[in-house]
C-alpha positions as CSV (number, residue, x, y, z in Angstrom):
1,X,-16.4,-2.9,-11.0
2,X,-19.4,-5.0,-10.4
3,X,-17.9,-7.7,-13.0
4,X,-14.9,-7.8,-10.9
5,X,-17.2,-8.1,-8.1
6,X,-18.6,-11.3,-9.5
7,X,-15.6,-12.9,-10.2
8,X,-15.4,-11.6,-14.1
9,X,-12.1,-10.3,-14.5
10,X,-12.0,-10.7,-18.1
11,X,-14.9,-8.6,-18.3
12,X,-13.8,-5.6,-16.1
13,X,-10.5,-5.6,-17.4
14,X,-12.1,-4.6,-21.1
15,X,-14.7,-2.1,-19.7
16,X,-11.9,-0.8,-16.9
17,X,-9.9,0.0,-20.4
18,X,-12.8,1.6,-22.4
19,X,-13.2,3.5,-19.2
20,X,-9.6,4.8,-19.1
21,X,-9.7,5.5,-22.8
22,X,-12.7,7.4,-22.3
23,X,-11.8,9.5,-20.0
24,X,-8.1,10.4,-21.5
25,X,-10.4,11.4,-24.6
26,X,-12.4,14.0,-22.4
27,X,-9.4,15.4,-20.9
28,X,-10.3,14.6,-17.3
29,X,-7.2,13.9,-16.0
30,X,-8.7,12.9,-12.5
31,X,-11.2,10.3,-13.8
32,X,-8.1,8.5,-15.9
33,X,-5.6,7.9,-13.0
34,X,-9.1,6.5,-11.6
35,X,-9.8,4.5,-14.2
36,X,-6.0,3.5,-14.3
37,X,-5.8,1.8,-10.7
38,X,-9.2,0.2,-11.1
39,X,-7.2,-1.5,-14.5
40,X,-4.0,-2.1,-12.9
41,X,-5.8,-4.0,-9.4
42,X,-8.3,-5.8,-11.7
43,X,-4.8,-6.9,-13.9
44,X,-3.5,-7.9,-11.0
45,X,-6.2,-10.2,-9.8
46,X,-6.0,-11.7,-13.2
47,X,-2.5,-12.8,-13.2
48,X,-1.1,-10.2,-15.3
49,X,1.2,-8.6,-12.7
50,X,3.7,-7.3,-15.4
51,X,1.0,-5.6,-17.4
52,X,-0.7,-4.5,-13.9
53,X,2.8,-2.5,-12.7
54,X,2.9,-1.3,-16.2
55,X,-0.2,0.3,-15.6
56,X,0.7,1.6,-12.1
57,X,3.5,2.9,-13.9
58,X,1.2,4.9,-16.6
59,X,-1.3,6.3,-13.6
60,X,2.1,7.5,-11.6
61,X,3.3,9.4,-14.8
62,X,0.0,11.0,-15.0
63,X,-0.1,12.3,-11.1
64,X,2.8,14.1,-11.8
65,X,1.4,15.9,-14.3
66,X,-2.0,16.4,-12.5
67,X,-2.3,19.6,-10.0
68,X,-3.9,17.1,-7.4
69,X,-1.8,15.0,-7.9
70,X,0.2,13.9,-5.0
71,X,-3.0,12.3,-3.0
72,X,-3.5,9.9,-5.6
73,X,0.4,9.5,-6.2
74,X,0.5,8.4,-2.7
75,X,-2.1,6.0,-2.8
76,X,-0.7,4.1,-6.2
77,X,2.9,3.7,-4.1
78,X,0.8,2.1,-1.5
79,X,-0.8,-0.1,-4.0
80,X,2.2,-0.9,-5.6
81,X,3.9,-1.9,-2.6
82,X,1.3,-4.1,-1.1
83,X,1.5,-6.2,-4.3
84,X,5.2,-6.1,-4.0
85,X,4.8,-7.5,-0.5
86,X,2.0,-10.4,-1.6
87,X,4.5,-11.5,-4.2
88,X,7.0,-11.7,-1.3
89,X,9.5,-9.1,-2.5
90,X,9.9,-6.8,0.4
91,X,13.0,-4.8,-1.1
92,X,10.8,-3.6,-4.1
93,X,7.5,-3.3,-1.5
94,X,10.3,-1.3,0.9
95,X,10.8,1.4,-1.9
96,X,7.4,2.2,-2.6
97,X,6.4,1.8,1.2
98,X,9.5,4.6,1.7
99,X,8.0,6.9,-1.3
100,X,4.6,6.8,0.5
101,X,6.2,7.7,3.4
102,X,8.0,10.6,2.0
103,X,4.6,12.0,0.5
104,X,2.8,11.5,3.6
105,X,5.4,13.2,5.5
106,X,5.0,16.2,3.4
107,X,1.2,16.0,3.3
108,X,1.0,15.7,7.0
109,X,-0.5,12.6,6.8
110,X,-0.9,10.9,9.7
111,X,-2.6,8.1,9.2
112,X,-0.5,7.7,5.6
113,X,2.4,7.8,7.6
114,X,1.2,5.2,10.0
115,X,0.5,2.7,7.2
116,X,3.8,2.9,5.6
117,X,5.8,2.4,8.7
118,X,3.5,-0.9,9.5
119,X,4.3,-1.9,6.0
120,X,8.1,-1.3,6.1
121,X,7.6,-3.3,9.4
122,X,6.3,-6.2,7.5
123,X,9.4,-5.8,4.6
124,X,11.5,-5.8,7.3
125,X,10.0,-8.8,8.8
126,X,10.3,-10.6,5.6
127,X,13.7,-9.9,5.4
128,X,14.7,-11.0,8.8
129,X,15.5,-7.8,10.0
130,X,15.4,-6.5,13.8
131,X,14.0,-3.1,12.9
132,X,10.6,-4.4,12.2
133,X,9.4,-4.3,15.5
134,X,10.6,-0.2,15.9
135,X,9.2,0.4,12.8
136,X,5.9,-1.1,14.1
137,X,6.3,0.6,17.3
138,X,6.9,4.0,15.2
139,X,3.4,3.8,13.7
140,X,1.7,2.5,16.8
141,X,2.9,5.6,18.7
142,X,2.4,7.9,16.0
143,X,-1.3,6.8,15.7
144,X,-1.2,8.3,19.2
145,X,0.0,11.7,18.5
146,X,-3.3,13.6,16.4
147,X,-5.5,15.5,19.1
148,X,-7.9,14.3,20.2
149,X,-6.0,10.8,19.6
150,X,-7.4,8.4,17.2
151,X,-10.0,6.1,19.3
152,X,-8.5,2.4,19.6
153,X,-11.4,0.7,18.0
154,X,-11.3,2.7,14.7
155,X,-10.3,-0.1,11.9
156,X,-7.2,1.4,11.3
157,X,-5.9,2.0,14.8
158,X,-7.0,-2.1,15.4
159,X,-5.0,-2.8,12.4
160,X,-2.2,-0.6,13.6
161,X,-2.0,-2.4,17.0
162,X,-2.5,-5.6,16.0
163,X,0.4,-5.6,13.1
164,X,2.5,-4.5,16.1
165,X,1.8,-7.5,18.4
166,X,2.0,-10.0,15.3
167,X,5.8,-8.5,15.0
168,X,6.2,-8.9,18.7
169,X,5.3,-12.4,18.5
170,X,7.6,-12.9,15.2
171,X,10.5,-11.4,16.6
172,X,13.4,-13.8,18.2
173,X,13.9,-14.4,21.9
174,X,16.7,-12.4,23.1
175,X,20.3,-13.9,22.6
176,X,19.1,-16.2,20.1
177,X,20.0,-14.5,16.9
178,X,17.8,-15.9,14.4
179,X,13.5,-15.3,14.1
180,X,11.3,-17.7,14.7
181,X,7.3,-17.5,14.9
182,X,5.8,-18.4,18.3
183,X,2.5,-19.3,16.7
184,X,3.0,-23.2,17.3
């Protein structure tokens, strides 16, 4: 990680794939999918975004097969669909975002939960679509719901709140039927 730190993709990209290898040879199962999603984000920030989902692909498979799993599961959909959404595909982001949803539903994860529905918000706001700001609204009220509540000036509440009011500020006046950002 430290030559992907220093800009040296090349670099961690061999030593992220010893490391995998390695650990498939001792058997640890937990310390491959690791090793996997280091790979797969350190493909992606080379370029390789075909080889990088491939990879995502490979450390999904293995979750399945892992006893704990579904944490890690849920954390490769996430990454998956955030690299969806930077390429600007928000119907392939939406399905991952929805599959992270699912397992943070039956987790009981809040906070998981929150993040997808601000993510679908953000699919939905590249699509054009009206249900980005409920969606947004969904999380933002949700984040409101553990007792005690989480605090407003944790990062992720901040975050939470203010991907709601950039949604607000995307959204279309009333009546006019088509979006438009109010930025300037």
């Amino acid at each position: 990680m430290f030559a992907l730190r220093q800009g040296k993709i090349g670099n961690a990209v061999e030593l992220l794939r010893d490391a995998s290898a390695a650990a498939e040879r001792a058997g640890d199962s937990l310390l491959t999918i690791n090793a996997l999603m280091a790979l797969a984000g350190a493909l992606e920030a080379a370029g390789n975004f075909d080889n990088a989902m491939s990879t995502y692909t490979d450390a999904l498979q293995r979750c399945d097969l892992f006893s704990g799993g579904r944490v890690m599961r849920e954390e490769i959909l996430f990454r998956v669909g955030n690299a969806m959404l930077r390429r600007e595909k928000p119907d392939d982001a939406g399905r991952f975002f929805q599959a992270a949803l699912g397992s943070a539903r039956s987790r009981g994860n809040i906070l998981g939960r929150a993040y997808a529905l601000l993510q679908l918000s953000h699919c939905a706001r590249l699509r054009r679509e009206g249900t980005a700001i409920a969606l947004a609204q969904e999380a933002v009220e949700l984040l409101r719901e553990p007792q005690p509540p989480l605090p407003w000036h944790t990062p992720v509440a901040l975050w939470a709140w203010l991907s709601w009011q950039e949604t607000i500020q995307w959204m279309p006046p009333m009546n006019s039927g088509r979006p438009s950002s109010r930025r300037g």
